[in-house]
N, C-alpha and C positions, 0 to 999 in steps of 0.2 A: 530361237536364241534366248538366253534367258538374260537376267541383270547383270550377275558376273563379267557374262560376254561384251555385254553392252558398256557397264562401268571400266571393262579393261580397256576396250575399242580408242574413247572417249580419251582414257589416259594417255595412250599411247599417241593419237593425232594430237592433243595437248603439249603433250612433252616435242613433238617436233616443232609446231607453230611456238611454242614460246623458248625451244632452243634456238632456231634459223632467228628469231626475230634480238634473241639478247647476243647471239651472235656478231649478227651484225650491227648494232649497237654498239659492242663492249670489247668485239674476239678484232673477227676480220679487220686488216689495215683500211682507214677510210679512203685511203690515195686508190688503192685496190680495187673499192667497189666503185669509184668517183669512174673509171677504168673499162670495169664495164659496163656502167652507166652508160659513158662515151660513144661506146661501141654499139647503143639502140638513138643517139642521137641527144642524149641529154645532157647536158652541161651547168657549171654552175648553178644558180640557185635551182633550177628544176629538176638538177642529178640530186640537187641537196635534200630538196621535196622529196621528188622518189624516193630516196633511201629513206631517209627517215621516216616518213609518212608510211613505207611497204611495212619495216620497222617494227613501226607503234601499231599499225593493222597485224599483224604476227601474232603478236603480242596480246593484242585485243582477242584476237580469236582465240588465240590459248585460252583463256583466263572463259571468254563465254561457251568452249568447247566445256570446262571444267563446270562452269554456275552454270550458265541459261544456254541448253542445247537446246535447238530447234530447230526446226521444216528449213526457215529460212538462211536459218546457219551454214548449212550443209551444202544448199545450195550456192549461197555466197561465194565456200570456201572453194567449192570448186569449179564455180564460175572466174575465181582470179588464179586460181592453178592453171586453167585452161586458156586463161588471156595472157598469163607469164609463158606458158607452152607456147602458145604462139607468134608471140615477141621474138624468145630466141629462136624457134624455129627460123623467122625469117634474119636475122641481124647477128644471131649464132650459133649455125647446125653443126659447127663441128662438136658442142657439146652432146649430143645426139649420138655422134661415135665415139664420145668420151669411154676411155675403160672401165672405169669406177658405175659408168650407167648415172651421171644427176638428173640427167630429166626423163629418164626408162624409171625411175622410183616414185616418178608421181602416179604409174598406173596402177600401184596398188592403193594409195594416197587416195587415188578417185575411188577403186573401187569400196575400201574399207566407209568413204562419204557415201556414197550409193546402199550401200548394207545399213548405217545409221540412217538416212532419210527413208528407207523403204519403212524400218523399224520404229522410226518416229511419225511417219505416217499412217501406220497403222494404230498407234495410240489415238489421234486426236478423230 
């Protein structure tokens, strides 16, 4: 894989973590996500934490997908893809038969982390 590859990879995981994350900041109605907060057990101030706090982590990893990629990035990133997987797995599988596929989109999400981590580890 050359740099090209690498710099487009990078953008493109970028560009989701800091769209989901001003998303739900700025887009999604807050009653909405307050909603399905609810629906894993969180309410008030700790649905608030969540969201916000998931949020500004979004956010965070764009910005260090873009400056300071690394080993442990990658694995961060889809160590919390894999703990959001299986949250709603258990609290909400019908998004699993969603038609649109939102969480059949994180396997590629891993895979593209797996392709940069293999690639960043072969640097150091």
């Amino acid at each position: 894989m050359n740099a090209h590859d690498s710099a487009l990879m990078r953008l493109t995981l970028a560009f989701v973590w800091l769209s989901t994350g001003m998303i739900s900041l700025f887009v999604f109605p807050i009653p909405e996500s307050m909603a399905l907060l609810a629906q894993v057990g969180l309410h008030g101030m700790a649905a608030s934490v969540a969201l916000y706090g998931s949020a500004l982590l979004d956010v965070l990893f764009g910005v260090f997908t873009l400056l300071r990629p690394s080993l442990w990035l990658w694995r961060f990133q889809a160590l919390l893809i894999i703990t959001y997987s299986i949250i709603i797995a258990l609290y909400m599988p019908e998004l699993y038969l969603h038609p649109f596929g939102p969480m059949l989109k994180n396997l590629p999400i891993l895979l593209l982390l797996w392709i940069l981590y293999k690639q960043y580890k072969l640097r150091s």
